[in-house]
PASEBA-1860 file (N, C-alpha, C; in nm, 3 decimals):
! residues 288
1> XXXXXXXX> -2.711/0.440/1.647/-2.742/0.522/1.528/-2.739/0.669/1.566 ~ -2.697/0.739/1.474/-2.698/0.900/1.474/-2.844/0.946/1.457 ~ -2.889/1.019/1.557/-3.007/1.113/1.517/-3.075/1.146/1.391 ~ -2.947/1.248/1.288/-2.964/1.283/1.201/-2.985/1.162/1.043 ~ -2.926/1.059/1.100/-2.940/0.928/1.024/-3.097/0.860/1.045 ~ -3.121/0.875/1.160/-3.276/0.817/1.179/-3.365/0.872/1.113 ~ -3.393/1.033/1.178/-3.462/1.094/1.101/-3.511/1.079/0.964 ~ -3.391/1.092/0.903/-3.428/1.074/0.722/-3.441/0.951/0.700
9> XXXXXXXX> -3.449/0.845/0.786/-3.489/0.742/0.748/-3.620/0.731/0.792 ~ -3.655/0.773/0.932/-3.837/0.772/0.913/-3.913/0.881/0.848 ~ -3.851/0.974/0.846/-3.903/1.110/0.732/-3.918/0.975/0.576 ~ -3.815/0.939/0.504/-3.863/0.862/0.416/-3.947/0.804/0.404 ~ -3.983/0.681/0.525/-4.091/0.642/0.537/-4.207/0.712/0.537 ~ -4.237/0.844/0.561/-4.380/0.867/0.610/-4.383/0.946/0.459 ~ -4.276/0.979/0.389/-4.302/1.056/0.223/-4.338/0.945/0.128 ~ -4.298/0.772/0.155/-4.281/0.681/0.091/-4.436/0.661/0.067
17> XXXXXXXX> -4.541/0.687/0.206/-4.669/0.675/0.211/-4.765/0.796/0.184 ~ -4.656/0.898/0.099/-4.795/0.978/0.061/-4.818/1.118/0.184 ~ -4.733/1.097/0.275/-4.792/1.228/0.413/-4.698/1.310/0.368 ~ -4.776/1.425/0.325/-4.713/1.537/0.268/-4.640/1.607/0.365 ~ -4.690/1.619/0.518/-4.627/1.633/0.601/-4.465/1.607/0.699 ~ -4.443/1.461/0.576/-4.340/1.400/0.682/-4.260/1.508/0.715 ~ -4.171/1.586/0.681/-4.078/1.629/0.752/-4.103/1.683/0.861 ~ -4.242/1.742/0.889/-4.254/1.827/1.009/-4.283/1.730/1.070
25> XXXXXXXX> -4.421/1.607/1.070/-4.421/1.507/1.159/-4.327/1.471/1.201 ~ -4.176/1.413/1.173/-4.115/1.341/1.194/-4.010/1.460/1.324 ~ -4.028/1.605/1.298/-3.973/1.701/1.367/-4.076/1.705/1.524 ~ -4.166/1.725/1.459/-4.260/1.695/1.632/-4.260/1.574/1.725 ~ -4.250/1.442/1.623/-4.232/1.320/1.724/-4.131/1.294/1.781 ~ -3.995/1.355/1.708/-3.889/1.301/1.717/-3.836/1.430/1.853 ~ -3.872/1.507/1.852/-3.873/1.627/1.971/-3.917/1.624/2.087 ~ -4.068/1.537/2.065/-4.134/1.535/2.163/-4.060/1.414/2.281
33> XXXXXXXX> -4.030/1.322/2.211/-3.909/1.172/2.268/-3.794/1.259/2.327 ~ -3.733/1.377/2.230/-3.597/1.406/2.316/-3.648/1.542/2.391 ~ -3.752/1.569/2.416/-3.772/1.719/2.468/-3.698/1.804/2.451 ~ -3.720/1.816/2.304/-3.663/1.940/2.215/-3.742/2.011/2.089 ~ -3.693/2.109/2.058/-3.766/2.202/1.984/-3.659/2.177/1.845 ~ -3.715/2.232/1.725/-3.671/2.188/1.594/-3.551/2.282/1.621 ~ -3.481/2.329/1.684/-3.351/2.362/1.685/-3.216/2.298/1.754 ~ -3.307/2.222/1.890/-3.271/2.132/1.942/-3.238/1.993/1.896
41> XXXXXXXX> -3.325/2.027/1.839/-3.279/1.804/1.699/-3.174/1.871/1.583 ~ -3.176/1.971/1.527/-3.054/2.003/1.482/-2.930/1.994/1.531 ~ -2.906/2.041/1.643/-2.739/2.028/1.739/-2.729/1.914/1.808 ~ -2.872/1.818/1.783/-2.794/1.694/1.855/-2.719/1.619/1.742 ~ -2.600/1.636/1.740/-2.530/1.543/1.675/-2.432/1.422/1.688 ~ -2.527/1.390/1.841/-2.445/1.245/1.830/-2.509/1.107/1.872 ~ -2.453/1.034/1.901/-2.551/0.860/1.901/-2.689/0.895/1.976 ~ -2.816/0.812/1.925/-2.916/0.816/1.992/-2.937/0.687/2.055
49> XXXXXXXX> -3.004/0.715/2.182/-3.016/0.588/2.305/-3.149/0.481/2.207 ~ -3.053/0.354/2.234/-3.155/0.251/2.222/-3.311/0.278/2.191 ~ -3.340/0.310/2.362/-3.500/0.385/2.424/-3.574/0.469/2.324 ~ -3.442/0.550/2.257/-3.536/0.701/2.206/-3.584/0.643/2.096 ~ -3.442/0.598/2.008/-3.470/0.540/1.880/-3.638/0.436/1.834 ~ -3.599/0.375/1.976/-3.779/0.278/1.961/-3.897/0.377/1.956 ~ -3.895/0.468/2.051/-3.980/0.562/2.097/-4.007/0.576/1.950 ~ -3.911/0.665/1.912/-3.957/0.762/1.765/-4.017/0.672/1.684
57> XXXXXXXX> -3.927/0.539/1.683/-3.988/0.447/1.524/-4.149/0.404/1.559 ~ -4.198/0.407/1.703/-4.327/0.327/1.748/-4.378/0.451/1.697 ~ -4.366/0.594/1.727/-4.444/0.648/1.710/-4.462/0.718/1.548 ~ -4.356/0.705/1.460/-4.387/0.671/1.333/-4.472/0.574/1.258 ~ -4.458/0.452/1.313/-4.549/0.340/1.330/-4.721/0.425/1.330 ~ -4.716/0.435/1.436/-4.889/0.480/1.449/-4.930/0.624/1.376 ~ -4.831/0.663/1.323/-4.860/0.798/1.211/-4.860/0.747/1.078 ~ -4.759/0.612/1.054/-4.835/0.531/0.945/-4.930/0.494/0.889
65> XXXXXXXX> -4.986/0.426/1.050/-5.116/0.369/1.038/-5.277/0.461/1.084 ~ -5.247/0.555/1.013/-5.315/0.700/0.958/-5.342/0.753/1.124 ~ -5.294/0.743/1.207/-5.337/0.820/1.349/-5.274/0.961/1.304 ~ -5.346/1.082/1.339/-5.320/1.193/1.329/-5.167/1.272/1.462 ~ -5.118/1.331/1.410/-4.982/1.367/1.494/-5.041/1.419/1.627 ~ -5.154/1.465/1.663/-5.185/1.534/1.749/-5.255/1.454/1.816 ~ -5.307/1.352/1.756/-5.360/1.204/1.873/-5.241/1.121/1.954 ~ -5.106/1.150/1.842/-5.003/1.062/1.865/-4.932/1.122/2.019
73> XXXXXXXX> -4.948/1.259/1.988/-4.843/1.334/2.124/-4.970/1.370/2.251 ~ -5.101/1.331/2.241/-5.179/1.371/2.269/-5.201/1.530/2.299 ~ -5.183/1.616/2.254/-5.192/1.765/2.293/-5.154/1.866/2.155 ~ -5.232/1.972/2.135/-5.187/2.042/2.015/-5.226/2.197/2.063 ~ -5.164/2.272/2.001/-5.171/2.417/1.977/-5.296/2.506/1.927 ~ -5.381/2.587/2.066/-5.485/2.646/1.916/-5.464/2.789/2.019 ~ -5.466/2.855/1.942/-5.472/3.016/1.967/-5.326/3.071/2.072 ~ -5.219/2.956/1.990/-5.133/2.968/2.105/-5.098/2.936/2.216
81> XXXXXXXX> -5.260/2.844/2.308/-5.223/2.781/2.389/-5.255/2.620/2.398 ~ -5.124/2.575/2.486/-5.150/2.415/2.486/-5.299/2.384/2.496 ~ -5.306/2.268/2.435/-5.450/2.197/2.501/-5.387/2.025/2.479 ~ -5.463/1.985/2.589/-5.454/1.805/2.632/-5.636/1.783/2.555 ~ -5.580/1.631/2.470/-5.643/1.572/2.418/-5.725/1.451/2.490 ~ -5.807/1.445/2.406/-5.894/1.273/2.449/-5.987/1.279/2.328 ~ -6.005/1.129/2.335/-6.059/1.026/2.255/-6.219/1.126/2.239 ~ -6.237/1.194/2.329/-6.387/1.255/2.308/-6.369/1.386/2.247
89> XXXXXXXX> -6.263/1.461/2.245/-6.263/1.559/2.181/-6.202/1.565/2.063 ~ -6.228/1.709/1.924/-6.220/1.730/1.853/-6.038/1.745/1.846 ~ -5.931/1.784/1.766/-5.801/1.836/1.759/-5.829/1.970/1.700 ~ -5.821/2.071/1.806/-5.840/2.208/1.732/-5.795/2.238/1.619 ~ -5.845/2.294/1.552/-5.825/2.339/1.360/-5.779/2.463/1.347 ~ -5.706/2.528/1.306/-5.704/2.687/1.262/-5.801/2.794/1.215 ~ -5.862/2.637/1.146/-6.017/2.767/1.080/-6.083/2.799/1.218 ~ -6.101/2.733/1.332/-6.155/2.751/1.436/-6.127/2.881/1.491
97> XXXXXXXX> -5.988/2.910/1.432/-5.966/3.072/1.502/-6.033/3.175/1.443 ~ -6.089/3.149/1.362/-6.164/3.236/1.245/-6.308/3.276/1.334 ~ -6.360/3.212/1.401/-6.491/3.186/1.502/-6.442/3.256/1.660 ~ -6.264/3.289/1.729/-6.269/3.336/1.811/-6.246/3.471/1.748 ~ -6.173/3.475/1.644/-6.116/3.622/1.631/-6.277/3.769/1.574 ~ -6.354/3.668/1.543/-6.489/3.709/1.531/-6.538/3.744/1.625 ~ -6.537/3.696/1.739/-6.609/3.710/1.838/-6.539/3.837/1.952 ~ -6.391/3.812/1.941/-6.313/3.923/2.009/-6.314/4.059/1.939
105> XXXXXXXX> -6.378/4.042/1.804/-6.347/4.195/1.767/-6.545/4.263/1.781 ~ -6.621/4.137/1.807/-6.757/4.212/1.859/-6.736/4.273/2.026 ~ -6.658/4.203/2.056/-6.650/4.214/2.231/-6.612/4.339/2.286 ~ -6.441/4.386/2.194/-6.391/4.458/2.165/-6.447/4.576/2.111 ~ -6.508/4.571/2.031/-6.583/4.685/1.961/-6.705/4.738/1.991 ~ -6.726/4.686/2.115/-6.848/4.716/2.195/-7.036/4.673/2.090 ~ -7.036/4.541/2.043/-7.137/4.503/1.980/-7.185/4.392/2.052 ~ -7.133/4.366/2.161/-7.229/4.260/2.269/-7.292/4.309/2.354
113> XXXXXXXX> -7.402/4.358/2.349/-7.489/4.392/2.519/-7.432/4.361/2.636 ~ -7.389/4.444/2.696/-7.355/4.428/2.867/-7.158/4.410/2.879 ~ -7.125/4.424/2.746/-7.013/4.374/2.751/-6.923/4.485/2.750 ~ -6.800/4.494/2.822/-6.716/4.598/2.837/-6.613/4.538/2.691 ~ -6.489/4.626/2.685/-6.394/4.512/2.599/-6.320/4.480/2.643 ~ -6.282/4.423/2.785/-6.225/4.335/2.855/-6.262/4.236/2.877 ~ -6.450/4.192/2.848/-6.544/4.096/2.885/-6.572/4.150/3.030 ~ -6.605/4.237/3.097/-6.669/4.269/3.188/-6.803/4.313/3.178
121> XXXXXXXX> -6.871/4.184/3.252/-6.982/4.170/3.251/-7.097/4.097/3.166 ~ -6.955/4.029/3.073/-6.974/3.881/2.978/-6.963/3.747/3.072 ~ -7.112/3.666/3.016/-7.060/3.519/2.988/-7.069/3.483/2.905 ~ -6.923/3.409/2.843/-6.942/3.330/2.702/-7.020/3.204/2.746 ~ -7.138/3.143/2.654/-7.161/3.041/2.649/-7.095/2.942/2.513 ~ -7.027/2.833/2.523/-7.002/2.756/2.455/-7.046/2.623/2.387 ~ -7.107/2.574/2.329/-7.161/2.483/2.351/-7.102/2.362/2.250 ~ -7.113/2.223/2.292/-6.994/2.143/2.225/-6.858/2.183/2.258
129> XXXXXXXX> -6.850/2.259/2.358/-6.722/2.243/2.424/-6.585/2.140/2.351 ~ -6.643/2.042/2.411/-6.545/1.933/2.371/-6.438/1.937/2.439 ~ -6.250/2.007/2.381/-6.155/2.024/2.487/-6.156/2.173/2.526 ~ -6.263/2.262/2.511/-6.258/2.393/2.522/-6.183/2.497/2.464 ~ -6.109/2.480/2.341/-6.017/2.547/2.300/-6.095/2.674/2.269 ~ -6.219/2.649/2.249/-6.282/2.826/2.236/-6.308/2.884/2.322 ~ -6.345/2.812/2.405/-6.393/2.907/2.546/-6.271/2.999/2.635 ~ -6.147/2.852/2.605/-6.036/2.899/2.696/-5.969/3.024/2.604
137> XXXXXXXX> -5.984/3.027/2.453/-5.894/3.116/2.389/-5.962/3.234/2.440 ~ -6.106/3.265/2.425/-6.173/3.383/2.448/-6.124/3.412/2.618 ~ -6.157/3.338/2.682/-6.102/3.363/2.828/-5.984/3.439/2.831 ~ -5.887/3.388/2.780/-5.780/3.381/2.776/-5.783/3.549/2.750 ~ -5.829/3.571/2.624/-5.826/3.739/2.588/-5.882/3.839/2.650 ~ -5.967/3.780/2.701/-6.093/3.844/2.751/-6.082/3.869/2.945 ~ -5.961/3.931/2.992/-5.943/3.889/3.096/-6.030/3.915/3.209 ~ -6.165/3.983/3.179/-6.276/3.996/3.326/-6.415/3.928/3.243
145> XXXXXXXX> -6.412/3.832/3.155/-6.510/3.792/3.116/-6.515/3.635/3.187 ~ -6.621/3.600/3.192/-6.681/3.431/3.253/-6.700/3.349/3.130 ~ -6.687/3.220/3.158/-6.765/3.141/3.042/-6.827/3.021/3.107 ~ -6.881/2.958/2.972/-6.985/2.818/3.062/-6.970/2.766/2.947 ~ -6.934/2.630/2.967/-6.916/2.519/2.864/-6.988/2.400/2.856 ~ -7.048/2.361/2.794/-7.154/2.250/2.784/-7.084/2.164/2.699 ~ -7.163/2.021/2.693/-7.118/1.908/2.652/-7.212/1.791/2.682 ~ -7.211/1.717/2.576/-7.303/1.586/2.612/-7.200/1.480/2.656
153> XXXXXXXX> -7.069/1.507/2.635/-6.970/1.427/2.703/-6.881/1.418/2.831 ~ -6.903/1.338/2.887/-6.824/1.353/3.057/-6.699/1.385/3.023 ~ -6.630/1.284/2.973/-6.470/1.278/2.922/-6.465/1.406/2.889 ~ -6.540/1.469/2.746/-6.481/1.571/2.703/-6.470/1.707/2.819 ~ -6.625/1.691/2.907/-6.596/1.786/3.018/-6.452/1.773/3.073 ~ -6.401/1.698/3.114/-6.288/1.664/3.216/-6.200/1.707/3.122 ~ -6.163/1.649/3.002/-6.060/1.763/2.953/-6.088/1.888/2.932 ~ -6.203/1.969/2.950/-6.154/2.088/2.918/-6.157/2.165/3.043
161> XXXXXXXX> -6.224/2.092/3.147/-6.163/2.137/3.288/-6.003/2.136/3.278 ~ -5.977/2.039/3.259/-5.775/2.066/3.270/-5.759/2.142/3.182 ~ -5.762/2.184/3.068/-5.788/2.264/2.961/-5.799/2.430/3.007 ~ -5.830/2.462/3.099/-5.910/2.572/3.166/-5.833/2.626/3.277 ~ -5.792/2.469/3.347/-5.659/2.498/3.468/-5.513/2.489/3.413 ~ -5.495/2.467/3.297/-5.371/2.459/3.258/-5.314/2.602/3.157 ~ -5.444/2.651/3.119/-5.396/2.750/3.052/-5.501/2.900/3.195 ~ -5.509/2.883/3.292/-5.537/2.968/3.358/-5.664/3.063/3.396
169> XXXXXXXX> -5.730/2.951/3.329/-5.873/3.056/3.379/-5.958/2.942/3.412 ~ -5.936/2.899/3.483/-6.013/2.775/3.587/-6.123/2.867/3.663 ~ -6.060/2.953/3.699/-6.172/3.041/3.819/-6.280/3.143/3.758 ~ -6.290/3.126/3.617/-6.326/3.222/3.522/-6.436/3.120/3.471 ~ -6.460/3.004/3.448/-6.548/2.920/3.399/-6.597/2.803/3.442 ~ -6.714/2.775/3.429/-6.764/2.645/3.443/-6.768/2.537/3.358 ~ -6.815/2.399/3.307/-6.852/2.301/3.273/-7.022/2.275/3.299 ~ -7.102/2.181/3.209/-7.194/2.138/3.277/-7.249/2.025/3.155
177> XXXXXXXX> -7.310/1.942/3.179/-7.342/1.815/3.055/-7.479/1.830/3.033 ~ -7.473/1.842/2.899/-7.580/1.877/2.844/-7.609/1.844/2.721 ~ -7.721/1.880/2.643/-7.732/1.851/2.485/-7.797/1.996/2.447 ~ -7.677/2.042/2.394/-7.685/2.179/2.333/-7.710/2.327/2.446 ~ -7.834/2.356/2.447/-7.891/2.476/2.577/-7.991/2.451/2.652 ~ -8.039/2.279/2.642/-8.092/2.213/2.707/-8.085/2.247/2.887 ~ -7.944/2.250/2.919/-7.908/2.244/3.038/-7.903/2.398/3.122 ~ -7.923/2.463/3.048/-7.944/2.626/3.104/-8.012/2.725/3.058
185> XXXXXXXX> -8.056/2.801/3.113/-8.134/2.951/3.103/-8.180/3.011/3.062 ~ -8.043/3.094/3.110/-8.002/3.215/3.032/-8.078/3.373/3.120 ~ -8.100/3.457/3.094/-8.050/3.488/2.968/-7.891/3.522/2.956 ~ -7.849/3.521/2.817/-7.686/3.513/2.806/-7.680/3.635/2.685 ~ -7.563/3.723/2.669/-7.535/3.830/2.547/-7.486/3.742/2.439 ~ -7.388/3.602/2.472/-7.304/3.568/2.394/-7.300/3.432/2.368 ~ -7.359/3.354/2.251/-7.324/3.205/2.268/-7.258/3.148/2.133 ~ -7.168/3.112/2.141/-7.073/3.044/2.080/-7.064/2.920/2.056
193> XXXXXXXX> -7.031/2.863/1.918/-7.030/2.707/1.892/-6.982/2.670/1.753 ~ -6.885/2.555/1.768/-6.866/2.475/1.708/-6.935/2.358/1.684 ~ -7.059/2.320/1.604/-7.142/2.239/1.599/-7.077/2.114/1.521 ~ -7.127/1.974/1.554/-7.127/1.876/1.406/-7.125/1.958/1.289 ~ -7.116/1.966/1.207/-7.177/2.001/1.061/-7.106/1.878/0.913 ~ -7.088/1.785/0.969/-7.086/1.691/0.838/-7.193/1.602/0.811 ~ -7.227/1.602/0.665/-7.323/1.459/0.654/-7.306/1.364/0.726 ~ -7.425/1.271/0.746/-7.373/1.172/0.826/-7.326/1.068/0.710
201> XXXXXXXX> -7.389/1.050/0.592/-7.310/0.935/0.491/-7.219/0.976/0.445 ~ -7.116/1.098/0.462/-6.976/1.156/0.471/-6.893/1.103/0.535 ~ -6.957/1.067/0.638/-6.835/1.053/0.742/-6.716/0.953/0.718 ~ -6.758/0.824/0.706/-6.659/0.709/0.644/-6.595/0.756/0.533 ~ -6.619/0.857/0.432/-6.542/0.886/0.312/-6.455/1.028/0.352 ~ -6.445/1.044/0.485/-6.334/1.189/0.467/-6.190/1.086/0.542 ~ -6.087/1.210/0.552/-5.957/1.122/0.566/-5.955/1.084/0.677 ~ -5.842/0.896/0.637/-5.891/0.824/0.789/-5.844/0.893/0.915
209> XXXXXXXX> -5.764/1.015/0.921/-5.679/1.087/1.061/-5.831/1.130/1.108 ~ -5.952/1.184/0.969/-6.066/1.236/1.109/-6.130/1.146/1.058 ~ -6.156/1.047/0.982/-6.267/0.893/0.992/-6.275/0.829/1.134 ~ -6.153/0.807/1.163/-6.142/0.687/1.254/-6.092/0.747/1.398 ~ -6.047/0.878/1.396/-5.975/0.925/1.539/-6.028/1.034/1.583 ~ -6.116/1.116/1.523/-6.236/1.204/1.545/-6.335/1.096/1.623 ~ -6.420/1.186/1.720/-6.536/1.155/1.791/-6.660/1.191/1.701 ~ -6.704/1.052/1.699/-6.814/1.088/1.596/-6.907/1.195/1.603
217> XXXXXXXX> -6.968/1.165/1.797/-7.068/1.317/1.809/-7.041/1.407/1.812 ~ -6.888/1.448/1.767/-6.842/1.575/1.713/-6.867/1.587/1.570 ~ -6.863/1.512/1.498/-6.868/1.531/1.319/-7.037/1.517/1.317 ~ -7.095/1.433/1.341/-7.219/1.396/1.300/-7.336/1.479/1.271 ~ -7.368/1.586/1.176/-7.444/1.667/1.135/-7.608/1.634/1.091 ~ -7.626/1.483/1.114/-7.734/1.479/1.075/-7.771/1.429/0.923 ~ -7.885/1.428/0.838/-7.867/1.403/0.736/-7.776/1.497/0.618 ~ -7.867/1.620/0.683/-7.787/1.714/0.566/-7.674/1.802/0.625
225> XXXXXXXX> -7.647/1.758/0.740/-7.548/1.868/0.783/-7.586/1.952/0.921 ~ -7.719/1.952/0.885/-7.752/2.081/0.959/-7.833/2.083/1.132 ~ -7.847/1.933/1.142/-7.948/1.949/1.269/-7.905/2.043/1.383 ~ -7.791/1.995/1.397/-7.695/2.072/1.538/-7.805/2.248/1.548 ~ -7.734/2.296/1.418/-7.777/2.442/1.362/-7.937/2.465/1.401 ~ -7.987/2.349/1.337/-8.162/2.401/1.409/-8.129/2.387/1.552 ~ -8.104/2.323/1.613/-8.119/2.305/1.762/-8.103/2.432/1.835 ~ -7.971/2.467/1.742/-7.898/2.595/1.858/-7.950/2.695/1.846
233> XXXXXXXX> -7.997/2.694/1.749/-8.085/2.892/1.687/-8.206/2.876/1.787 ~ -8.278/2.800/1.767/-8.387/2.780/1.836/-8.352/2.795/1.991 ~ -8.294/2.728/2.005/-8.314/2.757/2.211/-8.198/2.862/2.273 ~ -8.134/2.947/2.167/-8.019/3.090/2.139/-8.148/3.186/2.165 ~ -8.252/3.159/2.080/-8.314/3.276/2.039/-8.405/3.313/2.166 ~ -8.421/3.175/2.231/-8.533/3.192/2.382/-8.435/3.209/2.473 ~ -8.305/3.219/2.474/-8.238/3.227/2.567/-8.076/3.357/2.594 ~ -8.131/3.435/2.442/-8.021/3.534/2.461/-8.097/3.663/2.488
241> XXXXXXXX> -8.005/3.777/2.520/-8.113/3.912/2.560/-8.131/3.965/2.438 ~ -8.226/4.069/2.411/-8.252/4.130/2.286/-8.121/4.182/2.256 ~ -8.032/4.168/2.121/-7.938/4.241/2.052/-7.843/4.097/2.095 ~ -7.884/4.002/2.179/-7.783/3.927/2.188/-7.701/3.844/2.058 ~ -7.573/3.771/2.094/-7.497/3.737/1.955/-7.489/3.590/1.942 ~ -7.486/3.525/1.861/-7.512/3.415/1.856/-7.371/3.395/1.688 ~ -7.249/3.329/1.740/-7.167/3.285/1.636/-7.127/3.159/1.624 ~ -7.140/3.101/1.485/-7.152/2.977/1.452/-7.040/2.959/1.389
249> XXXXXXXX> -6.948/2.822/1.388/-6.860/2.781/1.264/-6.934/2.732/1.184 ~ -6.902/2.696/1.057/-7.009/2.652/0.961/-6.932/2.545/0.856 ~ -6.950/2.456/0.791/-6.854/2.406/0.703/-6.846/2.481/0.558 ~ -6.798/2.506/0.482/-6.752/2.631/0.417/-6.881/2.623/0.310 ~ -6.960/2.545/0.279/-7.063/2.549/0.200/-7.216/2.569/0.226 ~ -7.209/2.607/0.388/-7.330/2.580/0.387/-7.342/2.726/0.493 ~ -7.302/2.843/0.427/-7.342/2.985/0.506/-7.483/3.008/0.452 ~ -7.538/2.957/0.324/-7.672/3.022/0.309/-7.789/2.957/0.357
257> XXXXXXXX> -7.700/2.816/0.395/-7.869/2.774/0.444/-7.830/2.750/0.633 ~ -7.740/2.817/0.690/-7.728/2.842/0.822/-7.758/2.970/0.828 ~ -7.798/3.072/0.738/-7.782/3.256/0.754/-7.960/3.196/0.756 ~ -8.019/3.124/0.700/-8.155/3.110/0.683/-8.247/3.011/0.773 ~ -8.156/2.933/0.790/-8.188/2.879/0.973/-8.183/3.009/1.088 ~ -8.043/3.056/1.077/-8.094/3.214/1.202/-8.205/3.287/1.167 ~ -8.217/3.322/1.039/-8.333/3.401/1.025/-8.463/3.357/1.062 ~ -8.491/3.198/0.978/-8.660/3.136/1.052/-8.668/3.169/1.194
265> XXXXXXXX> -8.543/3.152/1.279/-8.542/3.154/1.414/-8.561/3.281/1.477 ~ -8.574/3.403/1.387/-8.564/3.525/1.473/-8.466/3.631/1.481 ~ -8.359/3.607/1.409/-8.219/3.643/1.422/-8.200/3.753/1.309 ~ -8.131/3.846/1.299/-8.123/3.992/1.207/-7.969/3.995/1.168 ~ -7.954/4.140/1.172/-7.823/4.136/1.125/-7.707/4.077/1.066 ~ -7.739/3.932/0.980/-7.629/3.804/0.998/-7.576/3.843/0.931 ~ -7.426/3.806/0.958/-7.337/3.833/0.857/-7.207/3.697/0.858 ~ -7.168/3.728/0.725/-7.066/3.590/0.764/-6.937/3.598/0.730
273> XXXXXXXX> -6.844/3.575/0.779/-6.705/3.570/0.809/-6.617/3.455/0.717 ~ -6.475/3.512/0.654/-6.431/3.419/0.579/-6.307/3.387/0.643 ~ -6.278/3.249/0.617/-6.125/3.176/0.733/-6.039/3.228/0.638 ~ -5.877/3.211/0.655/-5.808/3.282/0.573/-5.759/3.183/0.430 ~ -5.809/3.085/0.412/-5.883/3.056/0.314/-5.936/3.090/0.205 ~ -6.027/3.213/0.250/-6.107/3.247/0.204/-6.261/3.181/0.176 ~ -6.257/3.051/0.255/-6.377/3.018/0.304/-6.480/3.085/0.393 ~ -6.648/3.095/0.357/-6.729/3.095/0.429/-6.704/3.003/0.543
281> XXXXXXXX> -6.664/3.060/0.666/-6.633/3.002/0.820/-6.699/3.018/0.965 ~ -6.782/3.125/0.963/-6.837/3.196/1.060/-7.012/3.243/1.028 ~ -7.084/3.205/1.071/-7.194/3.277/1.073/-7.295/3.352/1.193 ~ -7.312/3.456/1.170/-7.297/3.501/1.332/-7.462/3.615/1.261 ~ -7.498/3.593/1.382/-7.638/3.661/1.417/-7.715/3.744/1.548 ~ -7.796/3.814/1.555/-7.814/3.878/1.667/-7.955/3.884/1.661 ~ -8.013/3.863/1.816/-8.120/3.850/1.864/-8.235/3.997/1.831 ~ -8.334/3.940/1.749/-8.395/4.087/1.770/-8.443/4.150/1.852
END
C-alpha cells in the first residue's frame, strides 16, 4: 500500500469516531513509525513496508480506543521542550504555560526576593512535580537558578529526573518524595504548583483520554476541588521568606475561592492571571 492511501484511510477512521483531531493524530503517529516530520510523510510517495503499515494501524487502534496521542508516543511537547511520559505523570497542557510565563516575568522583573533575572540566587520549589515540565521549563529559562521537585510518586520522580537530564539541567535540580512541603524547610522565595484541582465525583465524567489515562493523584481535588490548595498555602506560608511568592494553577472557576484560601493563610497582594483562553489560570500570592 501507498502511504498516502493509508493515511486517509486511518485519518477516516479516527473522523468516523468523532476525534476532531484525526488529521493531526494520524500525522504524529504515522511520523513517529517513519521518523518523520509532517513534511516528511508528504514526499514519501511510495509503497509502505509491511512493518510500518501494522505499526501505524496498531497505533490507530489504541487512539480509537480513547488512549490519548501523547500516551500513545509516550512523550509530548511543553514549553518547547521534549518530555518522556509515564503512567504516573500528568501530559503537559498549554494552559500550564500560563503558570511558567507568570512566574518568569516575576523573576525577570525583579518581584522575587533574592532573585536576580537570571534566577541567581533562586530556588524554585515545585511541588507535584510529576514529569517536571515546570520546573524544567523555568530551569530551562532561568539559566543560574536551582530547583527542587517533590512528589508523592517514585515513578513520577524518575521521570522527571530523565526529564531534567534530557532537556539539560540535571545539575541545576533535585527530586525528593514527599506529600506536598511536608518533606522540606525552607525557607524558599519561590514555590510553584500544579495541584489536583478536580472534584473527586468528576472524575469518571470528564473525557475518557483523562478518565482512564490520567493518574488519579494527579486529578483528585478532594471533595470540592480544593484540598491540595489548603495544604499548600498553609505550609508556603511557614516556609517562604517575607515577600516570598507562592503561584498556583487553578481550574478556571475556582480563582475566588483559591485568592481566599491564600488570604486565610496570610498571603497579600494576590492577583490572578488569565490562560489565553481567557480563563482564570494562575493564582499567585506573596508572603507578608
Amino acid at each position: 500500500m501507498l502511504l498516502p492511501a493509508l493515511l486517509a484511510a486511518q485519518r477516516r477512521r479516527l473522523a468516523e469516531a468523532g476525534i476532531d483531531t484525526a488529521s493531526l493524530d494520524i500525522r504524529l503517529l504515522a511520523g513517529r513509525v517513519l521518523g518523520v516530520d509532517a513534511a516528511g510523510l508528504l514526499a514519501h510517495d511510495g509503497p509502505l513496508g509491511a512493518a510500518a503499515a501494522a505499526d501505524i494501524t496498531a497505533m490507530v487502534d489504541r487512539r480509537l480506543a480513547g488512549e490519548p496521542v501523547a500516551r500513545i508516543l509516550g512523550d509530548w511537547e511543553f514549553w518547547g521542550l521534549p518530555f518522556v511520559l509515564s503512567p504516573a505523570t500528568l501530559v503537559p497542557r498549554p494552559d500550564t504555560e500560563t503558570l511558567v510565563e507568570a512566574v518568569l516575568d516575576l523573576v525577570r522583573g525583579g518581584a522575587v526576593p533574592g532573585a536576580g533575572p537570571d534566577g541567581a540566587g533562586l530556588t524554585v520549589v515545585d511541588l507535584g512535580t510529576g514529569s517536571g515540565a515546570i520546573l524544567v521549563a523555568l530551569l530551562s529559562e532561568l539559566g543560574a537558578a536551582e530547583g527542587l521537585g517533590v512528589d508523592l510518586s517514585e515513578e513520577a520522580l524518575s521521570t522527571a529526573r530523565l526529564n531534567a537530564a534530557r532537556n539539560g539541567v540535571a545539575g541545576r535540580s533535585l527530586f525528593c518524595r514527599g506529600s506536598w512541603l511536608d518533606a522540606v524547610t525552607g525557607p524558599f522565595s519561590l514555590v510553584v504548583s500544579n495541584p489536583p484541582y478536580i472534584e473527586s465525583a468528576d472524575i469518571d465524567g470528564l473525557a475518557p483520554e483523562v478518565a482512564r489515562h490520567d493518574p488519579r493523584l494527579a486529578l483528585d481535588g478532594g471533595a470540592d476541588g480544593l484540598d491540595a490548595y489548603r495544604v499548600i498555602a498553609a505550609g508556603a506560608a511557614a516556609r517562604l521568606v517575607p515577600g516570598g511568592v507562592l503561584a498556583l494553577e487553578i481550574g478556571w472557576r475556582q480563582a475566588v475561592t483559591v485568592t481566599e484560601i491564600l488570604a486565610d493563610a496570610g498571603f497579600a497582594a494576590i492577583t490572578v492571571r488569565r490562560d489565553l483562553a481567557g480563563h482564570d489560570r494562575v493564582v499567585i500570592g506573596r508572603r507578608r
